[in-house]
C-alpha positions in Angstrom: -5.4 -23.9 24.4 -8.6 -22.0 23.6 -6.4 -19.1 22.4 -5.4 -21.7 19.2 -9.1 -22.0 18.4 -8.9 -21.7 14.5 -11.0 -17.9 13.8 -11.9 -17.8 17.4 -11.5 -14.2 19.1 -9.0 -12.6 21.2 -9.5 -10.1 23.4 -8.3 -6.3 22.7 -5.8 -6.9 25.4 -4.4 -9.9 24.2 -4.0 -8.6 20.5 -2.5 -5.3 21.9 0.2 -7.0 24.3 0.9 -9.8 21.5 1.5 -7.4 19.5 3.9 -5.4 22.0 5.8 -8.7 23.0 6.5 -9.6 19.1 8.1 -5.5 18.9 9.8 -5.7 21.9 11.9 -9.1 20.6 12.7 -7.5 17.5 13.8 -4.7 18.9 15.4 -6.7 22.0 17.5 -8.8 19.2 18.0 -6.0 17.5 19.9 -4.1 20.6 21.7 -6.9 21.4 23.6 -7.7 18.7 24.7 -4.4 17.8 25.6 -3.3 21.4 27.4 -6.8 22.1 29.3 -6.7 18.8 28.3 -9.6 17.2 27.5 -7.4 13.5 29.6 -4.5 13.0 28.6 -0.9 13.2 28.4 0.0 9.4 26.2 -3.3 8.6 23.9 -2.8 11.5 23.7 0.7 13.0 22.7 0.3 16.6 18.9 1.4 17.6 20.1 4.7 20.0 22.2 5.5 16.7 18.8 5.5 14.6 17.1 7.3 16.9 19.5 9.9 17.3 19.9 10.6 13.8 16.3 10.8 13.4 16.0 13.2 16.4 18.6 15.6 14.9 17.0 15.3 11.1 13.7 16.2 12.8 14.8 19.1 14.9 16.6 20.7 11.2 13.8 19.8 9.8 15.2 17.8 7.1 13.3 14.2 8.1 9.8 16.0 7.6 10.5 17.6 3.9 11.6 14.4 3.0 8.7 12.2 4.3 6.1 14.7 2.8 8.0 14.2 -0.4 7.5 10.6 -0.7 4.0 11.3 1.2 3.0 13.4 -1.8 4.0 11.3 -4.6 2.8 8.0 -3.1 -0.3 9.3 -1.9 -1.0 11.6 -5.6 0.3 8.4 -7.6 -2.2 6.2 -5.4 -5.4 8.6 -5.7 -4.9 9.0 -9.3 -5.0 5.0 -9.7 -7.6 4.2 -7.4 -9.6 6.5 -9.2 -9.8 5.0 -12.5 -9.4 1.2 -11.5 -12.3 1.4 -9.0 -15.0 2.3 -11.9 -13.6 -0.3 -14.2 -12.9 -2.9 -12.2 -15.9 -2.9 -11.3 -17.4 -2.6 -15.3 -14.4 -5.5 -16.0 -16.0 -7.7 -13.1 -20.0 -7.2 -14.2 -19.8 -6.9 -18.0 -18.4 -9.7 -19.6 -18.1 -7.9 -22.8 -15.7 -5.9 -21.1 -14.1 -8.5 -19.5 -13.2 -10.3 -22.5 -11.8 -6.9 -24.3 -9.6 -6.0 -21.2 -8.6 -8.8 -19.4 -6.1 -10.3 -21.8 -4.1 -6.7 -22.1 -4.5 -6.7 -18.4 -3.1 -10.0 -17.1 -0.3 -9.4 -19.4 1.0 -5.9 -18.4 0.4 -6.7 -14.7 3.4 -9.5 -14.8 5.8 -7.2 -16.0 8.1 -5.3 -13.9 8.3 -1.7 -12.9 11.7 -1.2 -12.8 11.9 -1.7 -16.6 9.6 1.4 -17.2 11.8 3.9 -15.6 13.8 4.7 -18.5 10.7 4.7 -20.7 9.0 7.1 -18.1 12.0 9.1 -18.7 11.9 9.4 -22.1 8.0 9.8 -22.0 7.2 12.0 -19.4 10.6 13.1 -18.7 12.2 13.9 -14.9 10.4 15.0 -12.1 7.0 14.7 -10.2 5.2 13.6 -13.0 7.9 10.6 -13.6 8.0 9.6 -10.0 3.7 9.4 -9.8 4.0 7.4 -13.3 6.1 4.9 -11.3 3.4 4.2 -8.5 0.7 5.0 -11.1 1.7 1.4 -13.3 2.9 -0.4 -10.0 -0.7 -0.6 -8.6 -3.4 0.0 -11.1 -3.1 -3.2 -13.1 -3.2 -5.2 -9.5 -6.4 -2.7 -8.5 -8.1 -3.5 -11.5 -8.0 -7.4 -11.3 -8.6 -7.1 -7.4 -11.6 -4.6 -7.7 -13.3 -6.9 -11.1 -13.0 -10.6 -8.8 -14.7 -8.9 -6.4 -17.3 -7.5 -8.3 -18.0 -10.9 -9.7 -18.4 -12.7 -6.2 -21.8 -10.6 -6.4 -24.5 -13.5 -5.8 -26.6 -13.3 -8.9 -30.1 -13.9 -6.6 -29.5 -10.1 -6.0 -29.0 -9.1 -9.3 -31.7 -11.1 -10.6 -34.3 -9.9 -7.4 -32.9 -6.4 -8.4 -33.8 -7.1 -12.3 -37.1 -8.0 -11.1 -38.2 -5.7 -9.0 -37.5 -3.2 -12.4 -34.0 -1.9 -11.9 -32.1 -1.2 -14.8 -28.3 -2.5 -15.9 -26.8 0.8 -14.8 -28.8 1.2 -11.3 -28.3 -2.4 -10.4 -24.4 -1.6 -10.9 -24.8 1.5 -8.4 -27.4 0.2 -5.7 -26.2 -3.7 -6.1 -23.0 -4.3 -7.1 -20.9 -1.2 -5.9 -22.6 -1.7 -2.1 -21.9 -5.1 -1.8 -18.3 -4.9 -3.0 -17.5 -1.8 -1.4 -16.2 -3.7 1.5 -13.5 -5.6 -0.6 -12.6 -2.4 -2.3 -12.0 -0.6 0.8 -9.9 -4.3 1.3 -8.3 -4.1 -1.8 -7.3 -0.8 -1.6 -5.6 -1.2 1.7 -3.6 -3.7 0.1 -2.5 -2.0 -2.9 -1.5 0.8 -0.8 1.1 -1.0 0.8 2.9 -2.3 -2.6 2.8 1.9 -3.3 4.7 2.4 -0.7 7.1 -0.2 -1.7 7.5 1.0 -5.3 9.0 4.5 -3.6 12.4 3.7 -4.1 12.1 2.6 -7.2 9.9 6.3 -8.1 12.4 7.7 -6.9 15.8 6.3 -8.1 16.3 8.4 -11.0 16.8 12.4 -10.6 15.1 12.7 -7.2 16.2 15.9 -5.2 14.2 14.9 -2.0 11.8 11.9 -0.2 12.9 9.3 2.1 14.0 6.8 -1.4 16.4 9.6 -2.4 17.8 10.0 1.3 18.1 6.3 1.4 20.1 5.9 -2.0 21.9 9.5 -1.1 23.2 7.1 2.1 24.3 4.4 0.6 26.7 6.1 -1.5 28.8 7.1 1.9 27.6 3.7 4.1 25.7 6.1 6.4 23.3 2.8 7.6 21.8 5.0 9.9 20.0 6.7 7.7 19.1 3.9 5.6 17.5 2.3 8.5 15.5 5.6 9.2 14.4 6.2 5.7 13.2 2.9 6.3 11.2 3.2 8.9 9.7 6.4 8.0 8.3 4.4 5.0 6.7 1.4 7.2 5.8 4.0 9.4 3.6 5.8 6.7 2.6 2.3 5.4 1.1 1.4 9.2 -0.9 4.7 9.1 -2.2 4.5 5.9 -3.4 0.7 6.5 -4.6 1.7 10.0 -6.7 4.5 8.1 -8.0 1.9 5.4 -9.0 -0.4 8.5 -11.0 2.5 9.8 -12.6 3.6 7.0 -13.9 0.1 6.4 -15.2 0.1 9.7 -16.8 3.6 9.3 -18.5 2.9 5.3 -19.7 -0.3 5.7 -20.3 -1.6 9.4 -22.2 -4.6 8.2 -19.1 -6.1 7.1 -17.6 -6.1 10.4 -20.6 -7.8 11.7 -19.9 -11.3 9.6 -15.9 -11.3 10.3 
């Protein structure tokens, strides 16, 4: 079938009613093992269940001061590493001199686990806002950093030495060579660590959170409310879809050309 072509196209049709299909399995599955019985109630709440305690959390009010709590502390956490990594990454991917300082401290730290910070972010930083932004802060920079410097070295070095010649110095061929041509792998890499962000929520939020969709979720397992689990849940691949979908569109908005060669 043409459809199996390795890299060939698909129509937006086809990708949109793939895409549909795959959901409505899942969800399918999903309805019929709960409603026939086959995995009880307080294992498996049943889709209608979900839905309705979502409905009533959102009509109180309660669902949306939860998800803008996680919002803000994955989003804050996020900005803050993006920030730093993007500009060094880059420097740790052109300059080998800086390569060689930081990438042995940086390999090293990005193996080990976040969990096994929290009670040092306690002690640090304390409880609160500031602990919970640490948490994402140390989950994605490290992984930013070596993401954002391999792409800045996949720079072909024709341009940089056409850019060298044509009388650009170090620091403009960084900012009108490198950082254009990477920029589409940032934007890439970026989407990409935004997703483990939103993964490290619970953990942010496991110790001495008063509100987000972690701390409704662990709240809920203490009195098997599954429901809510499964909402908190989806709230966070929700978000997650949103912010990836706003990634994909800013790629497609900052740098077109990219989109061209796909």
């Amino acid at each position: 079938m043409k459809l199996f072509t390795p890299y060939r196209a698909v129509s937006r049709g086809v990708t949109v009613s793939l895409g549909l299909a795959v959901w409505a399995l899942v969800i399918g599955a999903w309805t019929l093992v709960t409603y026939g019985g086959q995995v009880p109630e307080m294992f498996l709440p049943a889709p209608g269940k979900v839905a309705a305690t979502a409905w009533r959390l959102a009509e109180d009010g309660t669902l949306w001061e939860h998800t803008w709590a996680s919002a803000k502390v994955v989003l804050t956490g996020f900005a803050v590493s993006s920030v730093v990594a993007i500009p060094l990454g880059l420097y740790m991917g052109t300059y080998r001199v800086v390569q060689a300082g930081l990438e042995p401290l940086v390999n090293f730290i990005r193996y080990l686990p976040v969990t096994s910070f929290v009670p040092l972010f306690i002690l640090w930083i304390g409880i609160g806002f500031q602990q919970h932004i640490a948490v994402i802060i140390f989950g994605v920079f490290f992984q930013q950093l070596v993401m954002v410097a391999d792409a800045a070295r996949s720079v072909p070095r024709d341009l940089v030495n056409a850019a060298y010649t044509l009388g650009t110095t170090r620091g403009e061929t960084v900012r009108h060579i490198v950082f254009p041509y990477t920029l589409p792998m940032v934007l890439d890499v970026l989407r990409v660590t935004m997703g483990w962000a939103w993964t490290y929520l619970v953990v942010a939020e496991l110790v001495a959170a008063r509100a987000g969709l972690g701390y409704i979720s662990l709240k809920a397992a203490r009195g098997f409310q599954v429901d809510i689990i499964f909402l908190a849940i989806a709230m966070i691949g929700l978000l997650g879809l949103l912010t990836d979908q706003g990634f994909r569109l800013a790629r497609r908005l900052v740098a077109p050309w990219a989109e061209a060669v796909r």
